[in-house]
MMTF fields as JSON, N, C-alpha, C and O atoms, coordinates in Angstrom:
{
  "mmtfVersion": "1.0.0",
  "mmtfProducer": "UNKNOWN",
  "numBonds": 423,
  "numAtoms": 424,
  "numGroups": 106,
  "numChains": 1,
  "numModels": 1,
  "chainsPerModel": [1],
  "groupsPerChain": [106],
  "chainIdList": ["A"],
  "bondAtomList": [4, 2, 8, 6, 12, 10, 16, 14, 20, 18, 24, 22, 28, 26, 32, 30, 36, 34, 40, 38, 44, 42, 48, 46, 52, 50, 56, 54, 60, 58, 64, 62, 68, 66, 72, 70, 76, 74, 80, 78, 84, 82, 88, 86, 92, 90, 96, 94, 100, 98, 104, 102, 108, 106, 112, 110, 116, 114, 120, 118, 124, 122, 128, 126, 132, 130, 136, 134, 140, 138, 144, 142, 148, 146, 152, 150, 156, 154, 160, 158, 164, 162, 168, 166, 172, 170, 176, 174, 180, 178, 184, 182, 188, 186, 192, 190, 196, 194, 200, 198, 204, 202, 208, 206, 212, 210, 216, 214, 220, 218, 224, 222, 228, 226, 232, 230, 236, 234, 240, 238, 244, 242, 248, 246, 252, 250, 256, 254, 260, 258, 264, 262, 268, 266, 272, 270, 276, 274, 280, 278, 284, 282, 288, 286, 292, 290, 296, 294, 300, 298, 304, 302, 308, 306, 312, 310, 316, 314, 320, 318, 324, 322, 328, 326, 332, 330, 336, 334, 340, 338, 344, 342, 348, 346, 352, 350, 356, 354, 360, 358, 364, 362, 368, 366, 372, 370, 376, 374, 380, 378, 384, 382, 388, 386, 392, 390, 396, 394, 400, 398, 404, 402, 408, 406, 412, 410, 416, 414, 420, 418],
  "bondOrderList": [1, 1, 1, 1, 1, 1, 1, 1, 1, 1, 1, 1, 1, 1, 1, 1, 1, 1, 1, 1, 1, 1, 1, 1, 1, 1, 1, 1, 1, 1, 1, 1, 1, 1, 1, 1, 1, 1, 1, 1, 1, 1, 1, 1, 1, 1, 1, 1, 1, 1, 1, 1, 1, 1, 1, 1, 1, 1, 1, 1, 1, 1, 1, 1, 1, 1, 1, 1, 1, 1, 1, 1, 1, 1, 1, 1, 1, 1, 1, 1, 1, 1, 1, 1, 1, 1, 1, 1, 1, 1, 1, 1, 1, 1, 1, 1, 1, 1, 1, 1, 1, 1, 1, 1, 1],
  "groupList": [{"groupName": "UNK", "atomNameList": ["N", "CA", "C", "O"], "elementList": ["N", "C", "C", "O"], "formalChargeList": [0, 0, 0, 0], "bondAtomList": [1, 0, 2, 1, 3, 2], "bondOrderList": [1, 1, 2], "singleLetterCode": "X", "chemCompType": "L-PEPTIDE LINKING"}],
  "groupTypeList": [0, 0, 0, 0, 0, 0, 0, 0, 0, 0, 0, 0, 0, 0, 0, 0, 0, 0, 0, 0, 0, 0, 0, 0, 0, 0, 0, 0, 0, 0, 0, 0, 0, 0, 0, 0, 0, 0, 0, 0, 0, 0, 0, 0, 0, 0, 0, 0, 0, 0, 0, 0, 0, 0, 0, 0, 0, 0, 0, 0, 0, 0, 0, 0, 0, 0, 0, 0, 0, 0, 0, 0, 0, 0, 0, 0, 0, 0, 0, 0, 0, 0, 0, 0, 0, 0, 0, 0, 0, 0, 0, 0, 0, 0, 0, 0, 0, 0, 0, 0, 0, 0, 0, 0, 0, 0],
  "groupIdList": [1, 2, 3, 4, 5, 6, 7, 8, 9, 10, 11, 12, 13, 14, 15, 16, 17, 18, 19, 20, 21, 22, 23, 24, 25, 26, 27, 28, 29, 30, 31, 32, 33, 34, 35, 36, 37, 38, 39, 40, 41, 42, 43, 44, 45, 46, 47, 48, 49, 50, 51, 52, 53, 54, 55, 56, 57, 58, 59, 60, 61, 62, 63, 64, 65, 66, 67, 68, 69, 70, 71, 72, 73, 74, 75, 76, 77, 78, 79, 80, 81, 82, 83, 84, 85, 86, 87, 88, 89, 90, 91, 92, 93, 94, 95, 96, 97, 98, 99, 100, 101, 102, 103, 104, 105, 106],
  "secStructList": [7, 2, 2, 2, 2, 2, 2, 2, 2, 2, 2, 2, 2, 2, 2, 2, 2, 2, 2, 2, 2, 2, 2, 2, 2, 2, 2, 2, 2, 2, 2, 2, 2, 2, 2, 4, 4, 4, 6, 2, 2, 2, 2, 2, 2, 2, 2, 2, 2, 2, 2, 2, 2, 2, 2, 2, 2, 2, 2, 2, 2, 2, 2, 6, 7, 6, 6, 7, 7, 7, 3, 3, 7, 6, 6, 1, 7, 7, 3, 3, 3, 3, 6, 6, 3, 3, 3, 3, 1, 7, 3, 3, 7, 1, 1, 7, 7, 7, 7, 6, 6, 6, 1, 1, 7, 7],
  "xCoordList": [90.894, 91.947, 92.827, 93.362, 92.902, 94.178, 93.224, 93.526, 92.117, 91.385, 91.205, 91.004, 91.318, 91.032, 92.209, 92.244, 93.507, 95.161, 95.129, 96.159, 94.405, 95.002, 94.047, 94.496, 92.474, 91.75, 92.908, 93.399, 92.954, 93.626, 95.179, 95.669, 95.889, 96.948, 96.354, 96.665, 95.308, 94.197, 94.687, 95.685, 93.896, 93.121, 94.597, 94.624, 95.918, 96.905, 97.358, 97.617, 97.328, 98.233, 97.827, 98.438, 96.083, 95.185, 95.208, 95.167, 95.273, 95.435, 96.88, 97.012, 97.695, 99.023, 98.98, 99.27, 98.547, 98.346, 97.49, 97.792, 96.425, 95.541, 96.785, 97.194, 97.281, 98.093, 99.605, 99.951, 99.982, 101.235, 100.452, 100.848, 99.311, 98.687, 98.724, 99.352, 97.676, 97.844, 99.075, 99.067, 100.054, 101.584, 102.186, 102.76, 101.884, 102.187, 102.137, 103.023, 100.584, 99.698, 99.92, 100.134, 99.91, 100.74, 101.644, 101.622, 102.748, 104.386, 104.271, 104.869, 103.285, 103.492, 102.569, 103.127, 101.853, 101.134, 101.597, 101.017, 102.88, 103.834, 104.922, 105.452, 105.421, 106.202, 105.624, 106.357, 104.613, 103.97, 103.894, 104.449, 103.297, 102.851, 104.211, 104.11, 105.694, 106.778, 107.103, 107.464, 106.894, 107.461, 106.957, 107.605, 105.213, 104.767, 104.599, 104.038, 105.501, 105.768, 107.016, 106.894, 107.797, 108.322, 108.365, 109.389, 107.128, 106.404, 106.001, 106.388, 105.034, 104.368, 104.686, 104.064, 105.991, 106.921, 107.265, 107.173, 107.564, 108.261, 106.908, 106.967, 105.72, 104.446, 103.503, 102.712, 103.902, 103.779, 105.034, 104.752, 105.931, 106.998, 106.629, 106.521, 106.379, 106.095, 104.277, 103.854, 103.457, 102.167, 102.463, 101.866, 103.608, 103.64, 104.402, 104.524, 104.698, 105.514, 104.937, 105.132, 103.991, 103.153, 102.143, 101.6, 101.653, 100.549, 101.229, 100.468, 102.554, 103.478, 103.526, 102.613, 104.409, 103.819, 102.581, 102.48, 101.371, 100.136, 99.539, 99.034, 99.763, 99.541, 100.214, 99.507, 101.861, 102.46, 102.043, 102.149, 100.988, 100.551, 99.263, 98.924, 98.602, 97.159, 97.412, 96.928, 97.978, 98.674, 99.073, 98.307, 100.065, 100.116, 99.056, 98.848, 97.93, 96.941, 96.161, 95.914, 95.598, 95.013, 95.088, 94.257, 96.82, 96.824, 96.902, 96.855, 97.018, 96.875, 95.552, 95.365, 94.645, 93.041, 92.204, 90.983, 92.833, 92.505, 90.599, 89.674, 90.973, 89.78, 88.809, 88.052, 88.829, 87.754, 86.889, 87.024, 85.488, 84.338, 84.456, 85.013, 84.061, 83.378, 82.782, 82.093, 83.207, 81.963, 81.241, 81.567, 79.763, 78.876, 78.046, 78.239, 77.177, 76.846, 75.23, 74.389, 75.4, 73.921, 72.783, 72.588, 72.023, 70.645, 70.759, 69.731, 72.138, 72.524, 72.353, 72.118, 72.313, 71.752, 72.887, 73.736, 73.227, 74.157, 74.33, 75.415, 73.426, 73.052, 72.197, 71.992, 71.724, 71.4, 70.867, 71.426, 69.535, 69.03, 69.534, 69.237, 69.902, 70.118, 69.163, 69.817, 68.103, 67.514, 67.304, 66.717, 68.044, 68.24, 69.212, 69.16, 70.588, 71.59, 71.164, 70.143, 72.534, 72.631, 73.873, 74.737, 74.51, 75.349, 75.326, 74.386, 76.939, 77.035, 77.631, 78.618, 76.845, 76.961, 78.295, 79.006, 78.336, 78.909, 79.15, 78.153, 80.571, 80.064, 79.691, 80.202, 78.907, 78.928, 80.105, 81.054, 79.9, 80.801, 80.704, 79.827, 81.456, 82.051, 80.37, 79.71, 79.843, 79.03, 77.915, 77.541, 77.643, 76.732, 76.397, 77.334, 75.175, 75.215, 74.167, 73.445, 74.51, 73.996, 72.142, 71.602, 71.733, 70.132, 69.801, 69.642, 69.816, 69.019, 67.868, 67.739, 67.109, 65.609, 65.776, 65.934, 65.768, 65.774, 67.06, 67.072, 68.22, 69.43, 69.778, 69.857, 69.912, 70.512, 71.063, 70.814, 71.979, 72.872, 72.274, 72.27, 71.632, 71.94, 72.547, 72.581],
  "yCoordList": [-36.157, -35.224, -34.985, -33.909, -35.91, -36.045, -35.345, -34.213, -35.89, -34.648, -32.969, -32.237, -32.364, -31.116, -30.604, -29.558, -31.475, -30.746, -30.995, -30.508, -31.633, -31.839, -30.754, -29.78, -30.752, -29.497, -28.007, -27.516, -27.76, -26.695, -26.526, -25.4, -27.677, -27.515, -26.818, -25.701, -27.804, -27.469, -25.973, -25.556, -25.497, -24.177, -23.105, -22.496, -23.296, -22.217, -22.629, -21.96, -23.519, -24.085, -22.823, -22.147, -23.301, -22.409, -21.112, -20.439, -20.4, -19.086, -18.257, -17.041, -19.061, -18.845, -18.6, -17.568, -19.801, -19.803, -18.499, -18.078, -18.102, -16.883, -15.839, -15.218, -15.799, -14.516, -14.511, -13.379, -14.981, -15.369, -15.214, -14.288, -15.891, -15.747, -13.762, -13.098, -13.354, -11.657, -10.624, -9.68, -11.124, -10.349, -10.832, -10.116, -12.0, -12.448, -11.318, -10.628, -11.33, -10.674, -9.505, -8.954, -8.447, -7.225, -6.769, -5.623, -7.584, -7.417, -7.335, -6.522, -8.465, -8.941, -7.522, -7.038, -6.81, -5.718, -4.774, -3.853, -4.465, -3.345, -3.365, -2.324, -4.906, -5.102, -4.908, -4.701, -5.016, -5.006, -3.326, -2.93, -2.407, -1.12, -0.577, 0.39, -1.117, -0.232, -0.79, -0.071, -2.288, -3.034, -2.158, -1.669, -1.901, -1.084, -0.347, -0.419, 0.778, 1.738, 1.984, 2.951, 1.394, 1.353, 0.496, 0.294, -0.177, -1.158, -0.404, -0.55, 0.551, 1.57, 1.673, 1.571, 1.927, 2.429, 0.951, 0.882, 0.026, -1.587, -1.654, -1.71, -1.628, -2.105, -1.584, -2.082, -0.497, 0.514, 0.142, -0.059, 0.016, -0.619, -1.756, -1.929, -2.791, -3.864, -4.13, -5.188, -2.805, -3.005, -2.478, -2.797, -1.472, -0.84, -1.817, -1.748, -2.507, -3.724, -4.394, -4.624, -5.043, -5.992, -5.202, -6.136, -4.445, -3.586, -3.47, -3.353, -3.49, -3.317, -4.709, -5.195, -5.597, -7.382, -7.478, -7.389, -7.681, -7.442, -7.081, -7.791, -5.538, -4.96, -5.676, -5.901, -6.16, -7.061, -8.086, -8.393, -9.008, -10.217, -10.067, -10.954, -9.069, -8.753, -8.36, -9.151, -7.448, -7.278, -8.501, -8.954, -9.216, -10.491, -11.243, -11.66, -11.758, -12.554, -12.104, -12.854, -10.651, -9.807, -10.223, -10.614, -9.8, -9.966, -11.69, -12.036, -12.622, -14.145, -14.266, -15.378, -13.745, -13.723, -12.747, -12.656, -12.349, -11.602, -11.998, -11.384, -13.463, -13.748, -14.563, -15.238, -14.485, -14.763, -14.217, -13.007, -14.755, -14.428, -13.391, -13.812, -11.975, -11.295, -11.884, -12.898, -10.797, -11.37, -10.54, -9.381, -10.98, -10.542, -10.585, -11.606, -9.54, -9.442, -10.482, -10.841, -10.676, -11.382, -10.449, -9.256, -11.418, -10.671, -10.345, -10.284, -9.959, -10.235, -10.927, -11.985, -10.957, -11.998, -12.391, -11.613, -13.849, -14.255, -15.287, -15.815, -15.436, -16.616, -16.149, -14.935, -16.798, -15.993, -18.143, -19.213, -17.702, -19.147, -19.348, -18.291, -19.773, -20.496, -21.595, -22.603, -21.71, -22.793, -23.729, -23.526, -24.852, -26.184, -26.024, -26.612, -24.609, -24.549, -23.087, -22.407, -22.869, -22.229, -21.617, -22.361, -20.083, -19.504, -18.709, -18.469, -18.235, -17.475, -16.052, -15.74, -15.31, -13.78, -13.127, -12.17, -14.291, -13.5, -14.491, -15.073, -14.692, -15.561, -15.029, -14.023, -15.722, -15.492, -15.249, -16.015, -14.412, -14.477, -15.456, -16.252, -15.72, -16.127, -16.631, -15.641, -17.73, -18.096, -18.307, -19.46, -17.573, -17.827, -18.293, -18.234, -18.85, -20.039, -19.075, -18.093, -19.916, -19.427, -19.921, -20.605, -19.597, -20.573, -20.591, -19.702, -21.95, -22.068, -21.814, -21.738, -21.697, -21.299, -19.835, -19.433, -19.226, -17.639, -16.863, -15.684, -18.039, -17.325, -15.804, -14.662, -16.137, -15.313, -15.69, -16.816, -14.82, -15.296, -15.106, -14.057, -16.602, -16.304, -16.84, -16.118],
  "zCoordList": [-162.913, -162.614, -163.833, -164.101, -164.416, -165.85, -166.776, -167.152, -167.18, -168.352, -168.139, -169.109, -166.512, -166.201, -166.673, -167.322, -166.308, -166.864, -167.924, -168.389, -168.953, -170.631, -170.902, -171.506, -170.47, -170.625, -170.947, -171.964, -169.787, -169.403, -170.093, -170.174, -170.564, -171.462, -172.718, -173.13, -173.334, -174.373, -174.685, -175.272, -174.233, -173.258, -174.049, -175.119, -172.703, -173.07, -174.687, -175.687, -174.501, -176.239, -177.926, -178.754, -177.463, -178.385, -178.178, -179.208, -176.939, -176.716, -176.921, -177.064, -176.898, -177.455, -178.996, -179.602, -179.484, -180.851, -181.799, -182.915, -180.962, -181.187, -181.201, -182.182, -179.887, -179.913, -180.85, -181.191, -181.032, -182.207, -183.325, -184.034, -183.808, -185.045, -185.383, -186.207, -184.233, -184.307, -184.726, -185.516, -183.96, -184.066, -185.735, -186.554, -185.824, -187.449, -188.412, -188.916, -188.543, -189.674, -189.751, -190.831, -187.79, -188.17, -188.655, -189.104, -188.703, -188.771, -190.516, -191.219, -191.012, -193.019, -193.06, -194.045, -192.8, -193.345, -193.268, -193.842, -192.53, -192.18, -193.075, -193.466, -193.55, -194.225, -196.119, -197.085, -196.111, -197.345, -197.602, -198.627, -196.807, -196.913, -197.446, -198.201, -197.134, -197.495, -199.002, -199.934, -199.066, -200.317, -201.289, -202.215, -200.918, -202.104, -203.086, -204.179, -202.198, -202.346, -203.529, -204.282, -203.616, -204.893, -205.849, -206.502, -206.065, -207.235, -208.422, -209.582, -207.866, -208.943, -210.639, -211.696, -210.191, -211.303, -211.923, -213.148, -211.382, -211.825, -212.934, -214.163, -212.081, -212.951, -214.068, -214.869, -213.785, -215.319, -216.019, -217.201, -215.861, -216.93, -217.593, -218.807, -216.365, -217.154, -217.782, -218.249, -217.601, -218.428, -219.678, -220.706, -219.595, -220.787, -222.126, -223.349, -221.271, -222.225, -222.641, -223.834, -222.009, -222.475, -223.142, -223.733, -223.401, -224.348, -225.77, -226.73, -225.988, -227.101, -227.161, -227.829, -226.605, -227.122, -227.65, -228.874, -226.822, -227.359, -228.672, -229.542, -228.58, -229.776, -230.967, -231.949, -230.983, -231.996, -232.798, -233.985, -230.733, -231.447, -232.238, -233.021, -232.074, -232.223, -233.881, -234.691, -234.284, -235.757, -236.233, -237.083, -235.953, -236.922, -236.958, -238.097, -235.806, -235.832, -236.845, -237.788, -236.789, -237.54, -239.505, -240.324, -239.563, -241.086, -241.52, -242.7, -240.451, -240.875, -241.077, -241.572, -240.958, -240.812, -242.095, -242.22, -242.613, -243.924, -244.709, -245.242, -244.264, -245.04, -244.567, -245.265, -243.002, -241.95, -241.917, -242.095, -241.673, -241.136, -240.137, -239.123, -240.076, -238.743, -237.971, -238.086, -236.497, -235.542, -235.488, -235.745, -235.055, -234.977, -233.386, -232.726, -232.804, -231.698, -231.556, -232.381, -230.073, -229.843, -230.39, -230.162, -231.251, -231.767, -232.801, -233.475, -233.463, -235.118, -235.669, -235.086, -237.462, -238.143, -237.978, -237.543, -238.317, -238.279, -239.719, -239.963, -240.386, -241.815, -242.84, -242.881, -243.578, -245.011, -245.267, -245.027, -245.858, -246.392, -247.611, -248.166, -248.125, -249.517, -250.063, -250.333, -250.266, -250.634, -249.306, -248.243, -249.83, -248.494, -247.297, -246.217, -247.946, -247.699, -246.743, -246.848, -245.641, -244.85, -244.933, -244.469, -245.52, -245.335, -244.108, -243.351, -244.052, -243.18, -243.389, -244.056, -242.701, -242.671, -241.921, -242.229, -240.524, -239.795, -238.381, -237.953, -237.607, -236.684, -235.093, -234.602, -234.534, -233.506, -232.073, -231.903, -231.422, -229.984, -229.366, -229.701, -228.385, -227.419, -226.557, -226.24, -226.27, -224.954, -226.767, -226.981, -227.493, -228.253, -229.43, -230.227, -229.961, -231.078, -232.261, -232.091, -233.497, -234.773, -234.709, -235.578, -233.982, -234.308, -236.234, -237.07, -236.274, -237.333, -238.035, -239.256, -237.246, -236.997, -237.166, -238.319, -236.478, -236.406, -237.378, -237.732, -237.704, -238.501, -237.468, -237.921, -236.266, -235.452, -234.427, -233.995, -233.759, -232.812, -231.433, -230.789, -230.978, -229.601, -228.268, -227.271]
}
């Protein structure tokens, strides 16, 4: 008799919970659709800002680097034999390696 009523407490507790969960989610998506609406403008302000930072840091990195190695794309040479010795042409990107063997980047 005592497990059919904790059953059945069970039972409304979770179905309550379903329905409160529903009314939640509507109310934040109603509230979001208006917030939106005048972001637009905030976020083009602040991309346009950061493209000018950017661009700043990208220029100073740029002229500290004067006398760095290029990069070079996968499948480019990337080395030059020297005898015993192995120069470099050019370095590789990001995920890829100088093969020795082939003196290309892959």
């Amino acid at each position: 008799m005592e497990s059919s009523a904790v059953l059945r407490g069970v039972l409304v507790v979770s179905l309550l919970v379903v329905l409160c969960h529903g009314q939640t989610s509507q109310e934040v998506s109603a509230e979001d659709l208006e917030v939106g609406r005048n972001e637009p403008a905030a976020d083009r302000e602040l991309v346009e800002a950061l493209e000018v930072l950017l661009d700043k840091v990208h220029n100073r990195v740029s002229m500290e680097k004067r006398g760095s190695i290029p990069l070079c794309g996968i499948g480019d040479r990337c080395a030059m034999k020297f005898g015993p010795r192995i120069g470099k042409l050019c370095d590789c990107g990001r995920g890829a390696n100088c093969n020795s063997y082939l003196l290309k980047c892959i």
